[in-house]
C-alpha positions in Angstrom: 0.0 0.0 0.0 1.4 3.5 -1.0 1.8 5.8 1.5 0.0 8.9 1.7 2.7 11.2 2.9 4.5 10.1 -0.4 1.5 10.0 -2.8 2.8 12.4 -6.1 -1.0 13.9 -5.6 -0.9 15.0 -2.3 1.8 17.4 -1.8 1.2 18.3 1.4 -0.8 15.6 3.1 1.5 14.7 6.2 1.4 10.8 8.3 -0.5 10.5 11.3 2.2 9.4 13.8 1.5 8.3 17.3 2.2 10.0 20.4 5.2 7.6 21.6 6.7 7.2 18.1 7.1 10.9 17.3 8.9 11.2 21.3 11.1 8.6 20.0 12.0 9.5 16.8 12.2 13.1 18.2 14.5 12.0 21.4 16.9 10.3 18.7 17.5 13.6 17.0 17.7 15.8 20.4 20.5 12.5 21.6 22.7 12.5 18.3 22.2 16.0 16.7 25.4 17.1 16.6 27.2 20.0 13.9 24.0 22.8 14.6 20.9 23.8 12.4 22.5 22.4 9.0 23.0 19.0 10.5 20.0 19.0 12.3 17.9 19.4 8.8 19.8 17.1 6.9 19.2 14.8 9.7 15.3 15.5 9.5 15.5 15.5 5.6 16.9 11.7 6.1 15.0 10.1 8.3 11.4 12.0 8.1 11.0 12.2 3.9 13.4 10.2 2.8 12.9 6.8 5.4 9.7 7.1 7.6 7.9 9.3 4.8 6.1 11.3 7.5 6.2 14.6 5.4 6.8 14.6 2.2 9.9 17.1 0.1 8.2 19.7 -0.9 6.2 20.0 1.9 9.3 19.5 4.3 11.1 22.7 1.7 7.9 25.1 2.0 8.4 24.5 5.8 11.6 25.3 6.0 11.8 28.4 3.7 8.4 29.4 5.6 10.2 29.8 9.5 13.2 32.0 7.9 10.4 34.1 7.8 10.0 34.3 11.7 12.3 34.5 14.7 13.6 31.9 16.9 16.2 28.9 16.5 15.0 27.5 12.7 16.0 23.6 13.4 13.9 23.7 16.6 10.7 25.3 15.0 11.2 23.0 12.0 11.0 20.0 14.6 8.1 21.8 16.6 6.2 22.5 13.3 6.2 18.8 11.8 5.2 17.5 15.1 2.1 20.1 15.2 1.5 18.8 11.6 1.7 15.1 12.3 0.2 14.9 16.0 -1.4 18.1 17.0 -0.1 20.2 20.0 0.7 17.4 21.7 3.0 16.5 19.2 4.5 19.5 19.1 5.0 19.6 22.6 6.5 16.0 22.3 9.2 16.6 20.0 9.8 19.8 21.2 10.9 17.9 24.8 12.5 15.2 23.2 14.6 17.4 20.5 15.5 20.2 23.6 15.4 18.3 27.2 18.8 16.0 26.2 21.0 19.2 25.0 19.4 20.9 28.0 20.7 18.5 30.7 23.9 18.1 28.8 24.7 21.4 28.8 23.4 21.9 32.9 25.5 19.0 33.7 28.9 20.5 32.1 27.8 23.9 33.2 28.1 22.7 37.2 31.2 20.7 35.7 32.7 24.2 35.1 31.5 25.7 38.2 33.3 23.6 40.3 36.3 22.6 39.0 36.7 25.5 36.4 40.1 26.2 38.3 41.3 22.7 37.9 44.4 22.8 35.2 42.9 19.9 33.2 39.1 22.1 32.8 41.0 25.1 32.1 43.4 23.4 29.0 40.5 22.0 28.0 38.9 25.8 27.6 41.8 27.3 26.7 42.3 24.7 23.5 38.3 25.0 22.9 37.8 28.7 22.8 39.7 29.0 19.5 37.2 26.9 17.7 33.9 28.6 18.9 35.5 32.0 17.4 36.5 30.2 14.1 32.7 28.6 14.3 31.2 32.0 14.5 33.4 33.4 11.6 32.6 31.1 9.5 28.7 31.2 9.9 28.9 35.1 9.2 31.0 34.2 5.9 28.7 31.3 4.7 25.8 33.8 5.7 27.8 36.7 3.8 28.6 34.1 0.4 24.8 33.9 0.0 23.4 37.3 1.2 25.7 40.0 -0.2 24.9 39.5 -3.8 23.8 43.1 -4.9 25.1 46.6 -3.8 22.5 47.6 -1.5 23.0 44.7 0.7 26.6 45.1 0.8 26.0 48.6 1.6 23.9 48.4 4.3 26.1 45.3 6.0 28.9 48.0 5.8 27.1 50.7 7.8 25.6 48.1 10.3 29.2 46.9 11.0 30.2 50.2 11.3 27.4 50.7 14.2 27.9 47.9 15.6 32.0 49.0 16.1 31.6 51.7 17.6 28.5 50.7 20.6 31.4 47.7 21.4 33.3 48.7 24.3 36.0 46.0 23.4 36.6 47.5 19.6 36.5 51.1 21.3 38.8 50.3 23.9 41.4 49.3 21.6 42.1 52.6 20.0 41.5 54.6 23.3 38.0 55.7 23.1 33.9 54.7 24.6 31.6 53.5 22.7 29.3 56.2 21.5 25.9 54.6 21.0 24.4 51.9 22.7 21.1 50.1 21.1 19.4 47.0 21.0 20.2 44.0 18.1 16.5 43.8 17.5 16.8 47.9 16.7 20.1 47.1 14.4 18.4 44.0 13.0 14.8 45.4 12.0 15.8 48.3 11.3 18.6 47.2 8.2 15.6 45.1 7.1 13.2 48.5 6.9 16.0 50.1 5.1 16.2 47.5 2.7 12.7 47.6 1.9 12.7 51.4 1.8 15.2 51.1 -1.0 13.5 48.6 -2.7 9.6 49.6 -2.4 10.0 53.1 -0.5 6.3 54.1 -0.9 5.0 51.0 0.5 7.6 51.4 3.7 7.7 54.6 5.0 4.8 54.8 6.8 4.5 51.9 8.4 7.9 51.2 9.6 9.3 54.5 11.3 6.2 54.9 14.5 7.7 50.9 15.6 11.3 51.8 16.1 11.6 54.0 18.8 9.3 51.3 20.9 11.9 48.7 19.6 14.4 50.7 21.2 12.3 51.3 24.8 12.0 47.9 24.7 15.7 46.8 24.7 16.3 49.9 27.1 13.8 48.6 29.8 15.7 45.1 29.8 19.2 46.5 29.9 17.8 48.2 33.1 15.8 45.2 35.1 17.5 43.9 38.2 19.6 40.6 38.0 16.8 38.3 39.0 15.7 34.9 38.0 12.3 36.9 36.6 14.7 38.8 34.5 16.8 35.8 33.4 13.4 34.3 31.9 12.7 37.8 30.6 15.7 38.3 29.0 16.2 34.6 27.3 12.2 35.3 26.5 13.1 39.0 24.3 16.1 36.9 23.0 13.6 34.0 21.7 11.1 36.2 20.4 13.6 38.1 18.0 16.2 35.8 16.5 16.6 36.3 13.7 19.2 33.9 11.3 22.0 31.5 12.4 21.4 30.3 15.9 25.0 31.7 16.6 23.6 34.7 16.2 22.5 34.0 19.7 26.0 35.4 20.4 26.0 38.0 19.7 22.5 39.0 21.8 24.2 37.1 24.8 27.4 40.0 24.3 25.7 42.6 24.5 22.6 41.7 26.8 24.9 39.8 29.8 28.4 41.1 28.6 28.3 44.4 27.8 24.9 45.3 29.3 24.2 43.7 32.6 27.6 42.4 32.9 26.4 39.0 34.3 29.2 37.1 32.5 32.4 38.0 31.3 33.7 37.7 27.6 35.7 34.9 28.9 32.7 33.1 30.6 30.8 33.8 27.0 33.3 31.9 25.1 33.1 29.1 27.8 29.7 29.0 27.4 29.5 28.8 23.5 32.3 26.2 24.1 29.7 23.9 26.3 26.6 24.3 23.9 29.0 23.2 20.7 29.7 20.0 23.0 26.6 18.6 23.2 24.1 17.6 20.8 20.6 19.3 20.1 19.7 22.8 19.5 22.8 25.3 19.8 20.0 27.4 21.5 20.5 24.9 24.5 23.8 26.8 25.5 21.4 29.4 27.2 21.1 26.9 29.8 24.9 26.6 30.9 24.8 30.4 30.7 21.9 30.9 32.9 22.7 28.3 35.0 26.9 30.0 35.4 24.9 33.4 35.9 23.6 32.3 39.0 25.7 29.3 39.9 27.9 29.2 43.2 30.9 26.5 43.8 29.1 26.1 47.5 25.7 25.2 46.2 26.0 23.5 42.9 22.1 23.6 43.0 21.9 27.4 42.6 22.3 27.8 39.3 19.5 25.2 38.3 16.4 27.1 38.6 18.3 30.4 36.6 18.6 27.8 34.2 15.2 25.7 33.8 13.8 29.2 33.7 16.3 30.5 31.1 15.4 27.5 29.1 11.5 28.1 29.3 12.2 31.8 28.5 14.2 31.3 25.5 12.5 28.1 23.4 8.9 29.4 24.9 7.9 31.9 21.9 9.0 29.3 19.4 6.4 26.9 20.2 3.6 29.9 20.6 4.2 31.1 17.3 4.5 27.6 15.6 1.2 27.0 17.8 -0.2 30.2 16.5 1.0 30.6 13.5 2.1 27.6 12.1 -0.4 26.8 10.1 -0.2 30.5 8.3 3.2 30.3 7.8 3.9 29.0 4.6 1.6 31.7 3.2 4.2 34.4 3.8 6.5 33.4 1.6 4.4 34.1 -0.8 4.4 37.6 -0.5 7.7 39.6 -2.2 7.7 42.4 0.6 8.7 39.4 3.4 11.6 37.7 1.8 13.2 41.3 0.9 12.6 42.3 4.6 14.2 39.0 5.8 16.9 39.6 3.7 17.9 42.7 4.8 17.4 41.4 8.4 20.5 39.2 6.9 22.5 42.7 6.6 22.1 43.1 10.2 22.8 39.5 11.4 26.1 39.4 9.1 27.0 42.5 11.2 26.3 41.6 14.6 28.1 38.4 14.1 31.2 40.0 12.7 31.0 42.4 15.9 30.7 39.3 18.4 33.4 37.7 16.6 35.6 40.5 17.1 34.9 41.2 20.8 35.7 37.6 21.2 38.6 37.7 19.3 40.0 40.6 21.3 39.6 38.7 24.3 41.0 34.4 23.5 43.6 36.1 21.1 45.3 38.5 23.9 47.7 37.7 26.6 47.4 38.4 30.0 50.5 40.5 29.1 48.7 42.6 26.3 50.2 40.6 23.7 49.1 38.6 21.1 48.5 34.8 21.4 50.0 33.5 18.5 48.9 29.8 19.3 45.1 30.7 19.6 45.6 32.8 16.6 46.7 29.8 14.2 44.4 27.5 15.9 41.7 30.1 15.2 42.8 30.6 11.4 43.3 26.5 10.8 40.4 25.4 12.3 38.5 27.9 10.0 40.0 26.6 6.7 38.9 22.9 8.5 35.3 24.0 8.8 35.6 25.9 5.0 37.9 24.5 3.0 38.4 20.5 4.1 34.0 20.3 5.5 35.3 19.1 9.0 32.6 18.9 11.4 32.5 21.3 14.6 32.6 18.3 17.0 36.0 16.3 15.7 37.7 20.4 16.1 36.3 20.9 19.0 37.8 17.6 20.3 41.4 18.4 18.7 41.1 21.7 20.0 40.5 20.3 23.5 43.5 18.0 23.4 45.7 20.9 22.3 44.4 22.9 25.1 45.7 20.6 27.7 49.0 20.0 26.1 49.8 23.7 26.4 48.9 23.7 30.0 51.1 20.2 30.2 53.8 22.2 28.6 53.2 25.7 30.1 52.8 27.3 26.9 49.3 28.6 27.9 
């Protein structure tokens, strides 16, 4: 008997699947997705058209253009979105725990790993070798990003003036030639607002209007949550903003955690950052996860290893939360918006933005692995940096086989007192 998901006539008929079968197949992906979003796809593209025939490739391509079109982590609301389709909201709710719970207690349990022993030699190698792959990771997702975006003037024009904003609000770039930074804004500002301008340059009389009263309560918005108390309330509130506009690669998520906990409230330091980046790449699942080992480092205390748990249950919540209300809400709208010409140019000069922010992340990163505590340069870092970036470009290593050399290397410098 043919299957239905697979019939030529029904493009977008998708398989009934029961409750216990889609936590399974969905606990499988959350256990073994390792290498991020484009992994995570190809891994869904496998086993859910190609093997179990749940969805069928059109369908599953329509999907996946459609939640570009919205914020949030795209692998997770891909996952969320077939389970919607194929078992109602309690599907969605089942492979949203099965896909997030096992990168979630992964990353808790190597969080209060690094809270306790973060001072051991071994721990601190292992950072120390790690650190230079996360910054070559977020390079070369800005590139790859950069390779398909920048393909007319205009968008190469408008990433140029949203690095150049973004330069000169980083305390780290500023620093380095003397001076303060001499704005300070929000990414959602940066990010809807290069998508605006694009659309004003390409259909001006349709934009105008309608974009310039939303901006300046874009900009309250991120001022009110740079100036909230550090409580766990404000962790979830944060995470929540952060969830509710990402927009692009899930590193991007970077570059909100810079300047919301770094720069902003100050709750980690560019070194804890990296560390935390470092943990989320280590596990498998959602990069979004790696809020949890931050969340849970935000609040976590060497005394009490339990501290930290409910900063980061809540910081989980917070962040996936508006993923599954707008798949829940809107997921069956979705794929209309594609249709319409005005949304992909605005999500494309969102891109602009992104492109920026994570250039800026990389570099305030950069300034902080690649410098001695002597003010000079690390030479080691920076060739690990530069060669595991050709590995990821040139020779298609994955991000977990680097991350593992680059962990090995770590401890040998520390063995060797090179570090």
């Amino acid at each position: 008997m043919t299957n239905p998901a697979s019939h030529p006539d029904d493009t977008y008929h998708v398989k009934q699947v029961p409750p216990l079968e889609l936590l399974r197949v969905f606990l499988l992906f959350g256990l073994i997705g390792f290498g991020g979003p484009a992994a995570h796809l190809a891994l869904m593209e496998r086993e859910l058209v190609n093997r179990r025939q749940w969805i069928t490739r059109t369908h599953f391509l329509d999907l996946l253009a459609a939640v570009n079109l919205v914020p949030g982590p795209n692998s997770t609301e891909m996952m969320l979105h077939i389970g919607l389709l194929a078992g109602g909201w309690r599907g969605m709710v089942l492979a949203g725990a099965g896909f997030i719970v096992p990168a979630v207690t992964f990353s808790v349990i190597l969080a209060v790993i690094y809270v306790a022993a973060g001072s051991v030699p071994a721990v601190q190698g292992v950072l120390i070798g790690v650190k230079p792959v996360v910054l070559a990771l977020i390079l070369s997702a800005g590139y790859r990003l950069a390779q398909k975006a920048l393909d007319n003037t205009q968008m190469r024009l408008l990433t140029v003036i949203a690095g150049m904003l973004v330069f000169v609000s980083s305390s780290s770039v500023m620093g380095l030639i003397g001076l303060t930074p001499i704005l300070d804004f929000h990414e959602l500002t940066l990010l809807l607002g290069v998508g605006f301008a694009y659309l004003i340059i390409r259909r001006p009389r349709a934009v105008v209007s309608m974009v310039i009263p939303f901006l300046p309560g874009i900009e309250l918005m991120g001022q009110i949550t740079q100036k909230i108390a550090p409580t766990l309330m404000d962790i979830f509130w944060r995470f929540f903003v952060i969830g509710g506009t990402l927009f692009g690669s899930g590193y991007v998520l970077a570059s909100y955690m810079q300047r919301s906990f770094v720069d902003g409230a100050g709750w980690l330091t560019p070194r804890q950052l990296l560390d935390v980046l470092a943990i989320g790449q280590a596990t498998p699942g959602p990069v979004t996860s790696t809020v949890a080992a931050a969340a849970y480092i935000m609040m976590g205390d060497p005394n009490n290893l339990w501290a930290g748990i409910p900063a980061a249950v809540l910081g989980t919540i917070g962040v996936f939360l508006p993923a599954f209300i707008i798949i829940l809400l809107l997921g069956r709208l979705i794929p209309y918006l594609r249709r319409y010409p005005i949304m992909l140019e605005f999500l494309k000069g969102v891109n602009a933005g992104v492109i920026a922010l994570l250039i800026g992340t990389f570099s305030d990163l950069a300034i902080s692995t690649l410098r001695q505590s002597s003010g000079g340069l690390d030479w080691i870092a920076l060739i690990m940096t530069l060669a595991a970036f050709v590995g990821l470009e040139y020779l298609e290593l994955g991000a977990v086989p680097l991350i593992l050399v680059g962990a090995g290397l770590g401890i040998a410098r520390m063995v060797l007192g090179a570090g």
